[in-house]
Residue frames as a rotation matrix with the C-alpha (Angstrom) as fourth column:
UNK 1
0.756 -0.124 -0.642 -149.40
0.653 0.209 0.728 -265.89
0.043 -0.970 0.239 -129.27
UNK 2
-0.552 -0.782 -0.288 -146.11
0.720 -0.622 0.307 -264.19
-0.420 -0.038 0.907 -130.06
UNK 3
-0.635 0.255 0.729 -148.18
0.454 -0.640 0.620 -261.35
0.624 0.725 0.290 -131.21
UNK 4
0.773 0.613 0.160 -150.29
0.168 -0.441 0.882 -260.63
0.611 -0.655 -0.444 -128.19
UNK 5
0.556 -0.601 -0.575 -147.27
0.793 0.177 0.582 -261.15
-0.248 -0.780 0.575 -126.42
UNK 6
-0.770 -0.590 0.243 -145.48
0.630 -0.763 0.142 -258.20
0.102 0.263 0.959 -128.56
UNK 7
0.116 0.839 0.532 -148.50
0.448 -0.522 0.726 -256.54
0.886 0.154 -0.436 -128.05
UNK 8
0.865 0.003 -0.502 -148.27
0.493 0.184 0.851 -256.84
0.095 -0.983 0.158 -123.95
UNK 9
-0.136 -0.979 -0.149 -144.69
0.985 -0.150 0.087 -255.61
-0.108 -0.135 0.985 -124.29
UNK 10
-0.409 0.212 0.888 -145.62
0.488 -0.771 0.409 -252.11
0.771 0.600 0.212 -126.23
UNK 11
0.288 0.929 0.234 -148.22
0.280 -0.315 0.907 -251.64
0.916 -0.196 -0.351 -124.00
UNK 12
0.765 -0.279 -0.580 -146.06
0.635 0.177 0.752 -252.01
-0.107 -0.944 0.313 -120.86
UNK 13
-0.343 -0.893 0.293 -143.37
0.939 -0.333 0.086 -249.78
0.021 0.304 0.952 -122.52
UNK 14
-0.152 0.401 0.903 -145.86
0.344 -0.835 0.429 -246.85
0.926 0.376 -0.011 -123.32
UNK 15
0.828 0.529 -0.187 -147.37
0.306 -0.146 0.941 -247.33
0.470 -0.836 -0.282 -119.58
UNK 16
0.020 -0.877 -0.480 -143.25
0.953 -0.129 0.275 -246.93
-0.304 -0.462 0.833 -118.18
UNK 17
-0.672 -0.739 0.041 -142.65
0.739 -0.673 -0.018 -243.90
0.040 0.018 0.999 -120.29
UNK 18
0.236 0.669 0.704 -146.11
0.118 -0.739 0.663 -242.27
0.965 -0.073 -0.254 -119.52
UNK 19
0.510 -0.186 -0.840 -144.62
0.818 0.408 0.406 -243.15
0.267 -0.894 0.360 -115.68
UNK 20
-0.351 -0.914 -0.203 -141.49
0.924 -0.373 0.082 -241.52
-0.151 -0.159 0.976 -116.10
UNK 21
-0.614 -0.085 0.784 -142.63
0.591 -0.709 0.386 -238.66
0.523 0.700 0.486 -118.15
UNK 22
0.530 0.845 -0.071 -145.32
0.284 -0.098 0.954 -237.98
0.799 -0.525 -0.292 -115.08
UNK 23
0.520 -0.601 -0.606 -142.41
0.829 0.184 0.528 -238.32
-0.206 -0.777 0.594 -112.55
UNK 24
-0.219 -0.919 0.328 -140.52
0.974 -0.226 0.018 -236.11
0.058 0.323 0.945 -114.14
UNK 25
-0.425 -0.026 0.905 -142.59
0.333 -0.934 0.130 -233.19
0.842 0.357 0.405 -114.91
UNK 26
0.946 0.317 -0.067 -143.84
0.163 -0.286 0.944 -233.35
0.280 -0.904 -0.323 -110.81
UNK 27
0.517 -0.503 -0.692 -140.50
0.836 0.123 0.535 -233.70
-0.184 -0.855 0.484 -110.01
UNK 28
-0.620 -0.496 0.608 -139.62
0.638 -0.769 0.024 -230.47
0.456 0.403 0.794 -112.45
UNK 29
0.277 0.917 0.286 -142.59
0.450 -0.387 0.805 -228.84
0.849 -0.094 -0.520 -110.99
UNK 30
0.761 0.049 -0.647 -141.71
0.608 0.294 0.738 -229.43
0.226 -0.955 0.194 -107.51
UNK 31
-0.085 -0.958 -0.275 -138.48
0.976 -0.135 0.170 -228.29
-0.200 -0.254 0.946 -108.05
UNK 32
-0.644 0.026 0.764 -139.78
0.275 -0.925 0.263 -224.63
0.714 0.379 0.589 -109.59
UNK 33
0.461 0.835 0.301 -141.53
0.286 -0.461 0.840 -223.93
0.840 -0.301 -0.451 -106.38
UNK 34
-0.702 -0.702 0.124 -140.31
0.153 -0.318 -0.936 -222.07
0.696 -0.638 0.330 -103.30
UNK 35
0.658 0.656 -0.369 -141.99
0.548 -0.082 0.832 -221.32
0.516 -0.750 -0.414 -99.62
UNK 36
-0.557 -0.497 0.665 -141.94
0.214 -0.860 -0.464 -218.72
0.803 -0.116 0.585 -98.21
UNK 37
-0.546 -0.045 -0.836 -142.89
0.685 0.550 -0.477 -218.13
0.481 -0.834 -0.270 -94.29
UNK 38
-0.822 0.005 0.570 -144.32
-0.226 -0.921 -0.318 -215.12
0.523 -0.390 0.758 -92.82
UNK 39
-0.289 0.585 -0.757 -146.88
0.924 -0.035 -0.380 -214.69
-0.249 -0.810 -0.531 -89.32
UNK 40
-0.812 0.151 0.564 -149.40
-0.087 -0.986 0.140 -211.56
0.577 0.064 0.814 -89.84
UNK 41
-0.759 0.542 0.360 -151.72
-0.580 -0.312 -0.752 -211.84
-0.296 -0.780 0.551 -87.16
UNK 42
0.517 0.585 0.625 -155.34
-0.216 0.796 -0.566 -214.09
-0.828 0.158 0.538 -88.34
UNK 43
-0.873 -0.479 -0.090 -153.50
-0.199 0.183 0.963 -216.44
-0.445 0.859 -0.255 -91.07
UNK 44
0.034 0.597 0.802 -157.06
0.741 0.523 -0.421 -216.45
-0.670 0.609 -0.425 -92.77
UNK 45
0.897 0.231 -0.376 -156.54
-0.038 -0.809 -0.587 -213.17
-0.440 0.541 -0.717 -93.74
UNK 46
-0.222 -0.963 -0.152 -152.76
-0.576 0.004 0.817 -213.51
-0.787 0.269 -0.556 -94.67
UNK 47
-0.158 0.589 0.793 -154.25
0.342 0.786 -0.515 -216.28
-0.926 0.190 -0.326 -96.63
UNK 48
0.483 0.827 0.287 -156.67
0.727 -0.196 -0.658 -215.06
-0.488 0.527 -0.696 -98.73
UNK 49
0.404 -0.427 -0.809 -153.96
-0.615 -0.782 0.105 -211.70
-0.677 0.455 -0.579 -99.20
UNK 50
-0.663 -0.741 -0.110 -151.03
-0.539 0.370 0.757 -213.83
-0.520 0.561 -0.644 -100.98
UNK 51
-0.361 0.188 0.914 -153.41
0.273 0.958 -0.090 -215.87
-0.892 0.217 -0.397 -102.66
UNK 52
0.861 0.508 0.034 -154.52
0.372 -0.582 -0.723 -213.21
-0.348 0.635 -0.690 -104.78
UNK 53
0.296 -0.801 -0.520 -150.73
-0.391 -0.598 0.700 -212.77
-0.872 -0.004 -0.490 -105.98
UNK 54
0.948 0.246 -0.203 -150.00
-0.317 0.778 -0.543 -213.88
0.024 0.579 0.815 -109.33
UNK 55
-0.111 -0.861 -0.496 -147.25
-0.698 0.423 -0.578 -216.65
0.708 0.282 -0.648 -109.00
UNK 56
-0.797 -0.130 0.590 -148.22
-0.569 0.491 -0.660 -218.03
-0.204 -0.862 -0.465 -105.53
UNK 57
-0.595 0.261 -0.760 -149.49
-0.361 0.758 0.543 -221.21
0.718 0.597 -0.357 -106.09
UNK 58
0.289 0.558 -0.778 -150.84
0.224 0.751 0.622 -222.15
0.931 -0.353 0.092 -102.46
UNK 59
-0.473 -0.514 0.716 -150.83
-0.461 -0.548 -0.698 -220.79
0.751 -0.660 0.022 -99.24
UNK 60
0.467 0.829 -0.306 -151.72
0.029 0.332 0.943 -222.57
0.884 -0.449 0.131 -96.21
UNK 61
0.462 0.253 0.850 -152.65
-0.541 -0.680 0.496 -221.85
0.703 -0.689 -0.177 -92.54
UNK 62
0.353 -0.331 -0.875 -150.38
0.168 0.942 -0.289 -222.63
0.920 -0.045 0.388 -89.79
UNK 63
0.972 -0.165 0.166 -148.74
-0.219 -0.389 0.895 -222.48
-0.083 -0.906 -0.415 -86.85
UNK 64
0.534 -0.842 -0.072 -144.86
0.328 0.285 -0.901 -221.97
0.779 0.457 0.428 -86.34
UNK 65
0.059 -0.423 0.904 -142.36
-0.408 -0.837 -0.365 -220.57
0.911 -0.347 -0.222 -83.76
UNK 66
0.589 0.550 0.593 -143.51
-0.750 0.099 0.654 -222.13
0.301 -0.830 0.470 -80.83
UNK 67
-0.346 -0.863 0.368 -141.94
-0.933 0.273 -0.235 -224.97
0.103 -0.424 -0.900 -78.71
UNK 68
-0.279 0.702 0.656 -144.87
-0.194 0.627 -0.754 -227.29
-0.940 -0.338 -0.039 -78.24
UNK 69
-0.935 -0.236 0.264 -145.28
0.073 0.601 0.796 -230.59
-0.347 0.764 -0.545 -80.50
UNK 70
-0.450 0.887 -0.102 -148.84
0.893 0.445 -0.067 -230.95
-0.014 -0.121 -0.993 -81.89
UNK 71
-0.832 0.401 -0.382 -150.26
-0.100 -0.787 -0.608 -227.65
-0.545 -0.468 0.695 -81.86
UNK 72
-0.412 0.782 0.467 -153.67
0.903 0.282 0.324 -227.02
0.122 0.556 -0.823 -82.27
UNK 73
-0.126 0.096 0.987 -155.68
0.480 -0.865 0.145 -223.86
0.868 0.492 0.063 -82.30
UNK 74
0.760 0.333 -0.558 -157.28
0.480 0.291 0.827 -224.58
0.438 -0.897 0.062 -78.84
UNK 75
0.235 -0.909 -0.344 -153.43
0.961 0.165 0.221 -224.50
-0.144 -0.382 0.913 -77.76
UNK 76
-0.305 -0.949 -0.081 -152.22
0.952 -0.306 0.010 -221.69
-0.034 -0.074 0.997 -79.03
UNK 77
0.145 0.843 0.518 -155.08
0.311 -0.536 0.785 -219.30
0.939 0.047 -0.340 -78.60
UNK 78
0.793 0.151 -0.590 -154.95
0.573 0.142 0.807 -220.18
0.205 -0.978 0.026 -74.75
UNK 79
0.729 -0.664 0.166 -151.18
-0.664 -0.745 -0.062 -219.09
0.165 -0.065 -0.984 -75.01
UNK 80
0.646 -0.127 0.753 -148.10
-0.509 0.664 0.549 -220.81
-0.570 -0.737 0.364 -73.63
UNK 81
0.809 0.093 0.581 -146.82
0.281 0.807 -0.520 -222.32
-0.517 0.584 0.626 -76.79
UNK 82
-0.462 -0.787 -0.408 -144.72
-0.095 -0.414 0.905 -219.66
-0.882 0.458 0.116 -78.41
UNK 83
-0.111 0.525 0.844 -146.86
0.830 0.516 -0.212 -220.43
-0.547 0.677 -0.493 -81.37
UNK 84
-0.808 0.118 -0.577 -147.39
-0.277 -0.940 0.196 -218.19
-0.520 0.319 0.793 -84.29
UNK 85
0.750 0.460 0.475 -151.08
0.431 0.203 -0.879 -218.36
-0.501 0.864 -0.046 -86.66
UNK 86
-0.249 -0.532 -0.809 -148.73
-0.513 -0.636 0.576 -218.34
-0.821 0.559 -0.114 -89.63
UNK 87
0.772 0.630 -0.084 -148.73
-0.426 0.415 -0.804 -219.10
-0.471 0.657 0.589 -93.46
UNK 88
-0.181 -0.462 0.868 -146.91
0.430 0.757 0.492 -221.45
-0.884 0.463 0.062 -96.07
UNK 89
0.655 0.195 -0.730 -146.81
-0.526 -0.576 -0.626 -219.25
-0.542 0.794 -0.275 -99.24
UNK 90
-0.317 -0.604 0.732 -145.64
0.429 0.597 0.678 -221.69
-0.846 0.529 0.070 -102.46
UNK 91
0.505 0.124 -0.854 -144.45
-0.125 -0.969 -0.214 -219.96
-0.854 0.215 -0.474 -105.05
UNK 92
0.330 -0.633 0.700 -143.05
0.941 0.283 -0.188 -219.84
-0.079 0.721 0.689 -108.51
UNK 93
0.190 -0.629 -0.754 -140.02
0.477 -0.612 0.630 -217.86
-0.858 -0.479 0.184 -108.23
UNK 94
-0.431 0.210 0.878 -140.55
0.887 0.277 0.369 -217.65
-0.165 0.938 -0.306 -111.96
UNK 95
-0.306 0.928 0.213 -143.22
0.867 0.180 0.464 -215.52
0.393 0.327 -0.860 -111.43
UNK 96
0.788 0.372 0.490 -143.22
-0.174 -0.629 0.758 -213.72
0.590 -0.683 -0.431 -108.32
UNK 97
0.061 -0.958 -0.282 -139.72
0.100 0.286 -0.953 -213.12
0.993 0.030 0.113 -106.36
UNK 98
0.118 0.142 -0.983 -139.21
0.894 0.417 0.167 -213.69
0.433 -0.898 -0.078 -102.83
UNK 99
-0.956 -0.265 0.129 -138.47
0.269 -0.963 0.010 -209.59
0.121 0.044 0.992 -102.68
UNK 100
-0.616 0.788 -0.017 -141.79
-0.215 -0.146 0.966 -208.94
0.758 0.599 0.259 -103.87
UNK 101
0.377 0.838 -0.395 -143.71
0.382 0.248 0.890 -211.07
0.844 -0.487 -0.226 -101.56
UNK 102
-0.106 -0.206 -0.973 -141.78
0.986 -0.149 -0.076 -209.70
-0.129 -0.967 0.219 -98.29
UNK 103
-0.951 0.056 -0.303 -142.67
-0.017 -0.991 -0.131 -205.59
-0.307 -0.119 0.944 -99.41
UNK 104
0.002 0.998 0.070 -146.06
-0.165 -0.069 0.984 -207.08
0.986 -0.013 0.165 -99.73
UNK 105
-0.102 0.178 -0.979 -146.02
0.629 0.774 0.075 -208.24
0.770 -0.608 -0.191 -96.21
UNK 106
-0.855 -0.315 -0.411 -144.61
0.503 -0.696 -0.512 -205.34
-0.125 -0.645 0.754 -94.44
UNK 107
-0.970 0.241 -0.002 -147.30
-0.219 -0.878 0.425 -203.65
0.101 0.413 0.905 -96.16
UNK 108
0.163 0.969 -0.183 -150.52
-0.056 0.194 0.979 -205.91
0.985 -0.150 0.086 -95.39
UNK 109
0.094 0.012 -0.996 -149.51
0.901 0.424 0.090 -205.32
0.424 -0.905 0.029 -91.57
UNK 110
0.886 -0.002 0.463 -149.01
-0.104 -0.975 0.194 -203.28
0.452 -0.221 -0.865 -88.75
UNK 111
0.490 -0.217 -0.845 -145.84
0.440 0.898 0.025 -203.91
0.753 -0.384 0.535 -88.01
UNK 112
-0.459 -0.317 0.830 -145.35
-0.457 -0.717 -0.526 -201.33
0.762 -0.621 0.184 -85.72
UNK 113
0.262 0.867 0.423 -147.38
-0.793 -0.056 0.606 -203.63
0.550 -0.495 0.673 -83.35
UNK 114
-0.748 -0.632 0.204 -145.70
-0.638 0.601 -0.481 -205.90
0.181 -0.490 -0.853 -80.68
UNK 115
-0.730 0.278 0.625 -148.87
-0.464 0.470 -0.751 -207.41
-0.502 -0.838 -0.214 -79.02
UNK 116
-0.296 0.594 0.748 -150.69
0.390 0.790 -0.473 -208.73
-0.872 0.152 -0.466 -82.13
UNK 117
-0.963 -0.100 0.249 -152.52
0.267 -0.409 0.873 -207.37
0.014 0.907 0.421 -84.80
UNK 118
-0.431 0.767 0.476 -155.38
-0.227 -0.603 0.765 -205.19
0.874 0.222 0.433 -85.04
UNK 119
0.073 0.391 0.918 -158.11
-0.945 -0.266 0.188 -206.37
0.318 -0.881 0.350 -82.77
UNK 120
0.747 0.024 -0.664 -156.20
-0.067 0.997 -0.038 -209.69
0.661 0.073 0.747 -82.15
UNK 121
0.382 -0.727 0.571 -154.39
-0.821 -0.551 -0.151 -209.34
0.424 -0.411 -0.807 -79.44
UNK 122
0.606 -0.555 0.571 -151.30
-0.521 0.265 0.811 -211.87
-0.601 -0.789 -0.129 -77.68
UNK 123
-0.057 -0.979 0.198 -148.71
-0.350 0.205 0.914 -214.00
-0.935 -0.018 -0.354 -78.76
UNK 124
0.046 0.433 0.900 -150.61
0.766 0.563 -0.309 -216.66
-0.641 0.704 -0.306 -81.24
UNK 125
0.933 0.297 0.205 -151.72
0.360 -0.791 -0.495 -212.82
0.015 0.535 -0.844 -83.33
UNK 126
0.169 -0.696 -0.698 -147.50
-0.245 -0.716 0.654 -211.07
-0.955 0.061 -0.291 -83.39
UNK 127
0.946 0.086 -0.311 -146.24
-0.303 -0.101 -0.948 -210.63
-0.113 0.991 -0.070 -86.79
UNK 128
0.300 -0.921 0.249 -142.81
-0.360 0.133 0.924 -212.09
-0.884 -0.366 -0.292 -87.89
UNK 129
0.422 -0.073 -0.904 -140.66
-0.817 0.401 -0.414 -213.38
0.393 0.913 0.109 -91.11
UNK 130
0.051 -0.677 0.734 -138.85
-0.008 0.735 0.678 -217.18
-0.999 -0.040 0.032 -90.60
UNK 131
0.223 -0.658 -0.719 -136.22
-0.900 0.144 -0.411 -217.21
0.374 0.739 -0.560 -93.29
UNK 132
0.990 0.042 0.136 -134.64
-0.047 0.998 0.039 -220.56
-0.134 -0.045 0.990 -94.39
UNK 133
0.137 -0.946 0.292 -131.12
0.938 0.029 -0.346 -219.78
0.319 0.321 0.892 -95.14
UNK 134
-0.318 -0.557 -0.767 -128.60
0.717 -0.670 0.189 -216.84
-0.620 -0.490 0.613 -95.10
UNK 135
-0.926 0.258 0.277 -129.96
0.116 -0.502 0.857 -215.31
0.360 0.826 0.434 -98.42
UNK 136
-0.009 0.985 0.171 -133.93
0.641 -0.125 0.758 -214.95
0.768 0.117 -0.630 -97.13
UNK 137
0.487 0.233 -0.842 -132.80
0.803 -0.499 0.326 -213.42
-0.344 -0.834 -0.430 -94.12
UNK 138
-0.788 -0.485 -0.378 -130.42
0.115 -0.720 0.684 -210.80
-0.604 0.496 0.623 -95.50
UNK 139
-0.756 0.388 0.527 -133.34
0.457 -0.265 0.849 -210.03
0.469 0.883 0.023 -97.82
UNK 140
0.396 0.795 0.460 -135.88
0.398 -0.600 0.694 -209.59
0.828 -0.092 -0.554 -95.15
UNK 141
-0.099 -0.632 -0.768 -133.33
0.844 -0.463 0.272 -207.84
-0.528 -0.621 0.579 -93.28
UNK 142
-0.943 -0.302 0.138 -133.28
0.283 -0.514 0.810 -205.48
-0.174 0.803 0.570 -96.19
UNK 143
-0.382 0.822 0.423 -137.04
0.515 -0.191 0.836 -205.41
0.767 0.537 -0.350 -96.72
UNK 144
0.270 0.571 -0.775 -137.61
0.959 -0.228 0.167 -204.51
-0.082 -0.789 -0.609 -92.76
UNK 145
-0.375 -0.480 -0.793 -135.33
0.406 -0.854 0.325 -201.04
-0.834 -0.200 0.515 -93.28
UNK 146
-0.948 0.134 0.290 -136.84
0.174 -0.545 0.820 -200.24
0.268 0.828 0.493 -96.27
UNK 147
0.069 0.991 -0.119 -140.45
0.809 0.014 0.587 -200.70
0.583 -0.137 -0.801 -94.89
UNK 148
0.216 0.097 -0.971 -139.33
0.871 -0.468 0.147 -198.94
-0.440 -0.878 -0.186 -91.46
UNK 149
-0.772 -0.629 -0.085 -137.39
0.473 -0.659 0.584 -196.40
-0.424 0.411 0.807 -93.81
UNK 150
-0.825 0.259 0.502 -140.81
0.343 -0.477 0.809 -195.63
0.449 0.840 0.305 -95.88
UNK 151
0.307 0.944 -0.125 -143.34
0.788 -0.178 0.590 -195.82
0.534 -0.279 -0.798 -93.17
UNK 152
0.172 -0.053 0.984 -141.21
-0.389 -0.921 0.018 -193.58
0.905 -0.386 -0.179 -90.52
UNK 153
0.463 0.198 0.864 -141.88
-0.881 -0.003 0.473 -195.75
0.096 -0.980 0.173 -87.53
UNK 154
-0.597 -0.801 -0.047 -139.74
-0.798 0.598 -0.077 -198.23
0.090 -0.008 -0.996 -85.85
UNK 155
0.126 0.374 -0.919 -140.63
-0.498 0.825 0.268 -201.63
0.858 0.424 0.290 -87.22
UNK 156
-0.275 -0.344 0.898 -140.79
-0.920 0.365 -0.142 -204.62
-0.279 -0.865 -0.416 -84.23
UNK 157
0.833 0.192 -0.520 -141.39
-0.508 0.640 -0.577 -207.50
0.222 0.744 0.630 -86.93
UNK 158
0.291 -0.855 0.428 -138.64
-0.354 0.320 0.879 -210.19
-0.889 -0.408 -0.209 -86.07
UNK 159
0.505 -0.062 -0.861 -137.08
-0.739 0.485 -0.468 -212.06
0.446 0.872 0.199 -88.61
UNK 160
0.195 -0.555 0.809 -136.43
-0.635 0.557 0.535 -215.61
-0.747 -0.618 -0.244 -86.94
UNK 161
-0.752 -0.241 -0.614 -135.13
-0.608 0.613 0.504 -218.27
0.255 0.752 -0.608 -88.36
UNK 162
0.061 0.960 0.272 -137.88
-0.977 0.002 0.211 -220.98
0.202 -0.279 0.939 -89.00
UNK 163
-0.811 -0.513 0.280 -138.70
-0.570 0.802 -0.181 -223.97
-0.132 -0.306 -0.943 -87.56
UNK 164
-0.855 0.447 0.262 -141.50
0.430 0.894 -0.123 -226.53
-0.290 0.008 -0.957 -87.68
UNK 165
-0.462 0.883 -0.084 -144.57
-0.830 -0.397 0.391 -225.34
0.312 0.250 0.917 -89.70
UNK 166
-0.895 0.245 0.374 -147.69
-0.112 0.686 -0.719 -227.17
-0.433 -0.685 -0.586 -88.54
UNK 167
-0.797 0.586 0.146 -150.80
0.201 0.029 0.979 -227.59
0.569 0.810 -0.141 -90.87
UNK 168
-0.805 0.414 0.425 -153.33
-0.484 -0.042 -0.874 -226.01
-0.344 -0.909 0.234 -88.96
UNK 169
-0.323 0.811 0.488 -157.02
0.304 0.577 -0.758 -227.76
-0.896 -0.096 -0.433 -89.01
UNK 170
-0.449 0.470 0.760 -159.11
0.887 0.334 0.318 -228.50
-0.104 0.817 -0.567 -92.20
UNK 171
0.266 0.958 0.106 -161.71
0.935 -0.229 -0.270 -226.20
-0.234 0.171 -0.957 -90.59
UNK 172
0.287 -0.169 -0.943 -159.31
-0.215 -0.970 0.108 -222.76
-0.933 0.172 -0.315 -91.12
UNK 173
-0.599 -0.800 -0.027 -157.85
0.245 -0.215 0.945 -223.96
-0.762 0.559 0.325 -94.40
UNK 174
-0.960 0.182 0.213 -159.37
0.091 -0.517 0.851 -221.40
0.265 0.837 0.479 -97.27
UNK 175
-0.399 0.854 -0.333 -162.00
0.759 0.103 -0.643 -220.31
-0.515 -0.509 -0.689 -94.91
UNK 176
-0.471 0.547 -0.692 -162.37
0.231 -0.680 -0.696 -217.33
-0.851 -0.488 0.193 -96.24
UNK 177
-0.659 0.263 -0.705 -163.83
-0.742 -0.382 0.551 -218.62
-0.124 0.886 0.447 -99.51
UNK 178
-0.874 0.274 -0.402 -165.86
0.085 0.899 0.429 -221.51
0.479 0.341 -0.809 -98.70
UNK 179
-0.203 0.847 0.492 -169.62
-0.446 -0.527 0.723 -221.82
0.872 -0.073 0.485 -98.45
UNK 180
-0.426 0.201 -0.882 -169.81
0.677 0.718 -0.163 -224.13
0.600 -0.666 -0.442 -95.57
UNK 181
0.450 0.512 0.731 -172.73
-0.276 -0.699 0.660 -221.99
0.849 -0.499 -0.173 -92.79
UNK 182
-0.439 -0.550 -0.710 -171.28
0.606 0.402 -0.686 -221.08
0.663 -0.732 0.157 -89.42
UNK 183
0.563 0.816 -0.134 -172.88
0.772 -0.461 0.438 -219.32
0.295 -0.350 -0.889 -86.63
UNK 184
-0.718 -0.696 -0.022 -171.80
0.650 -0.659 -0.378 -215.79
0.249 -0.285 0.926 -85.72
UNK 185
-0.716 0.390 -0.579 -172.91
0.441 -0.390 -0.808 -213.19
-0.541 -0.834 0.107 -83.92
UNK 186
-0.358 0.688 -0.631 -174.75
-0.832 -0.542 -0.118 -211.98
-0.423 0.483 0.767 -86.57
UNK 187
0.454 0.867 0.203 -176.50
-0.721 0.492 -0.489 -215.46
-0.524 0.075 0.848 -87.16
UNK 188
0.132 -0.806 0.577 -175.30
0.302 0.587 0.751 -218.15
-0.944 0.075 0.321 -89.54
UNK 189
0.495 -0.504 -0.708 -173.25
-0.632 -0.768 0.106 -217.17
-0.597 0.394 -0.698 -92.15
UNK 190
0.840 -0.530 -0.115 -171.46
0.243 0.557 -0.794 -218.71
0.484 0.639 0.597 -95.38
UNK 191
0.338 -0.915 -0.221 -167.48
0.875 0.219 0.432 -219.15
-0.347 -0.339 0.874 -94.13
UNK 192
-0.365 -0.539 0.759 -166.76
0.896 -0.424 0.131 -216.72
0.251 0.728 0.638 -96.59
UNK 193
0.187 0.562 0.806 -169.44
0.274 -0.817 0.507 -213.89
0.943 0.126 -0.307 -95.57
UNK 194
0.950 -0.116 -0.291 -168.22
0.284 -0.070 0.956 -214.60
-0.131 -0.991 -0.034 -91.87
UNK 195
-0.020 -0.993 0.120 -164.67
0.988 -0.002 0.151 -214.27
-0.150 0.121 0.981 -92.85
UNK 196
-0.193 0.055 0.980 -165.67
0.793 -0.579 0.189 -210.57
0.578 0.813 0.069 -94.52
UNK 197
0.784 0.615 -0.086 -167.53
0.217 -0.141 0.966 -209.68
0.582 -0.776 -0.244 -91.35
UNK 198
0.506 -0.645 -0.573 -164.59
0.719 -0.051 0.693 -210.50
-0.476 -0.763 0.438 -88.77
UNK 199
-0.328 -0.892 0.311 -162.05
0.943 -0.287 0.170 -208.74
-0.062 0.349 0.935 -91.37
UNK 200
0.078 0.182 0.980 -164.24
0.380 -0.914 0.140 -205.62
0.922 0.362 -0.140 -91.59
UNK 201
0.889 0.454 -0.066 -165.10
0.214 -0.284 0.934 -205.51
0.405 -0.844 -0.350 -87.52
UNK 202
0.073 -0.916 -0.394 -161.45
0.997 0.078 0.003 -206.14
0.028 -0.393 0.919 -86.90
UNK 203
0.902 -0.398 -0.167 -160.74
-0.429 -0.872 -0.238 -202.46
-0.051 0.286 -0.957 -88.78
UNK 204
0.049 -0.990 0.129 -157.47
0.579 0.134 0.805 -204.52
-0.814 0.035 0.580 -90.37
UNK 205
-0.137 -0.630 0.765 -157.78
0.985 -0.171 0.036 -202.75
0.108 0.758 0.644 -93.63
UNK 206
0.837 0.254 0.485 -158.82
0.267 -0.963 0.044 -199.48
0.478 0.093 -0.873 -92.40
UNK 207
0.658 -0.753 0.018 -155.44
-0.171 -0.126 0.977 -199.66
-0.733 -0.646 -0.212 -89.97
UNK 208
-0.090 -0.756 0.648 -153.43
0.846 0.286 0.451 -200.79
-0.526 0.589 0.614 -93.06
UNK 209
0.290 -0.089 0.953 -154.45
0.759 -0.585 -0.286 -197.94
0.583 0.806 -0.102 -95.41
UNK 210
0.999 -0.030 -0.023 -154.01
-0.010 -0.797 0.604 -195.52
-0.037 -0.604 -0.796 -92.26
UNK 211
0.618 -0.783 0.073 -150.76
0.247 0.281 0.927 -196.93
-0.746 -0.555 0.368 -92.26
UNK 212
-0.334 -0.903 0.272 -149.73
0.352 0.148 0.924 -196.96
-0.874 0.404 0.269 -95.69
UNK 213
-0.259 0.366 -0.894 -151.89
-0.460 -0.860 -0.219 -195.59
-0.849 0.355 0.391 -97.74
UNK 214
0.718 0.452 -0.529 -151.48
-0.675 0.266 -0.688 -196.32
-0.170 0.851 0.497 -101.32
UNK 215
-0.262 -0.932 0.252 -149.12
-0.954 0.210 -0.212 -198.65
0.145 -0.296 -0.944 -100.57
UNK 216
-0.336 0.487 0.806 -151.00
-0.465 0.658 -0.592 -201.27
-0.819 -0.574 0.006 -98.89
UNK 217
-0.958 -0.175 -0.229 -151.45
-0.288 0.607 0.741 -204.05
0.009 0.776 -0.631 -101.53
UNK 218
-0.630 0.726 -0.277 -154.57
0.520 0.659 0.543 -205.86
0.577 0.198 -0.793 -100.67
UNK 219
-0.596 0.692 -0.408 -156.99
0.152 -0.402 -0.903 -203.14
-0.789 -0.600 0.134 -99.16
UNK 220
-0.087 0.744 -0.663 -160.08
-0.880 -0.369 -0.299 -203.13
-0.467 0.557 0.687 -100.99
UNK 221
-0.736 -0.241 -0.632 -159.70
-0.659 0.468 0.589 -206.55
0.154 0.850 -0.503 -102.29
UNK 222
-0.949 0.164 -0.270 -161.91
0.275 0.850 -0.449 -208.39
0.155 -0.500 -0.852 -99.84
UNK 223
-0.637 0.768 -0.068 -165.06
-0.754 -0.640 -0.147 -205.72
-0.157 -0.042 0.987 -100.31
């Protein structure tokens, strides 16, 4: 009896410090990740760019900026909302510095464009950074004059400060790698092969390389 009973004890002890020792190394995890904000016109494509960065751990599609609780795509398509399609970019600063990802950004846009992005056009589609503090803005403060400084043309990219991110719907998150069949105008289509489609008809990376040339980070990745 007193032997099963030291037994029972052990066993509960091991289960506590596999507990802790779990807790701990999510809560060290947690703590070695950063997010980072940014609106570039369709957030599937923004997406799919930063995901292909090495350090960024997870990017998902959203909506931000706007004034109206609840958004949904419906919503901010229509207009009205103030809404941006933006992304959630989680990072290990470790890895990949918040520098870094904002002189990709400038670069996988146009931000010489006020009314949207490529062949996306009104509010829901403008480009923008939302900084969390005084140190992200003052960086992409620093990253817009260098962009505007290398491209030539005056930049119209805000940097606001951010507020509520919204998780947009299941059906955009990592569309443009999943096999699920949608119809499109060109019949139905894996998610992914429709995603490829829209991003070629748009002409976003042929307007990025026009823009920047060899610069432009993620043209050609999505071939």
């Amino acid at each position: 009896m007193k032997l099963a009973l030291n037994q029972m004890k052990a066993a509960s002890l091991a289960l506590l410090v596999i507990i802790a020792t779990a807790s701990q190394w999510g809560a060290a995890e947690a703590a070695g990740t950063k997010k980072a904000y940014f609106a570039g016109g369709c957030f599937w494509c923004v997406e799919s760019d930063f995901e292909s960065v090495n350090g960024v751990r997870e990017v998902v599609s959203g909506y931000t900026g706007g004034t109206t609780a609840n958004p949904t795509y419906k919503k901010i398509t229509k207009g009205g909302t103030g809404h941006y399609e933006a992304v959630e970019i989680q990072y290990d600063p470790a890895r990949v510095g918040y520098d870094e990802l904002l002189y990709k950004f400038f670069r996988s846009v146009d931000p010489t464009d006020a009314g949207g992005q490529f062949c996306d056009r009104g509010e829901s589609y403008r480009t923008a950074v939302f900084v969390t503090n005084s140190g992200e803005r003052a960086a992409a403060e620093a990253a817009k004059a260098r962009a505007q400084k290398d491209l030539g043309r005056k930049i119209v990219t805000p940097i606001l400060d951010a507020s509520r991110f919204y998780k947009a719907e299941p059906y955009h998150q990592n569309y443009y790698k999943r096999d699920d069949i949608v119809l499109t105008r060109r019949g139905p289509k894996s998610m992914a092969n429709a995603y490829k489609f829209y991003r070629k008809a748009c002409k976003r990376d042929a307007k990025v390389s026009a823009l920047w040339g060899s610069d432009a980070p993620f043209v050609g990745l999505h071939n």
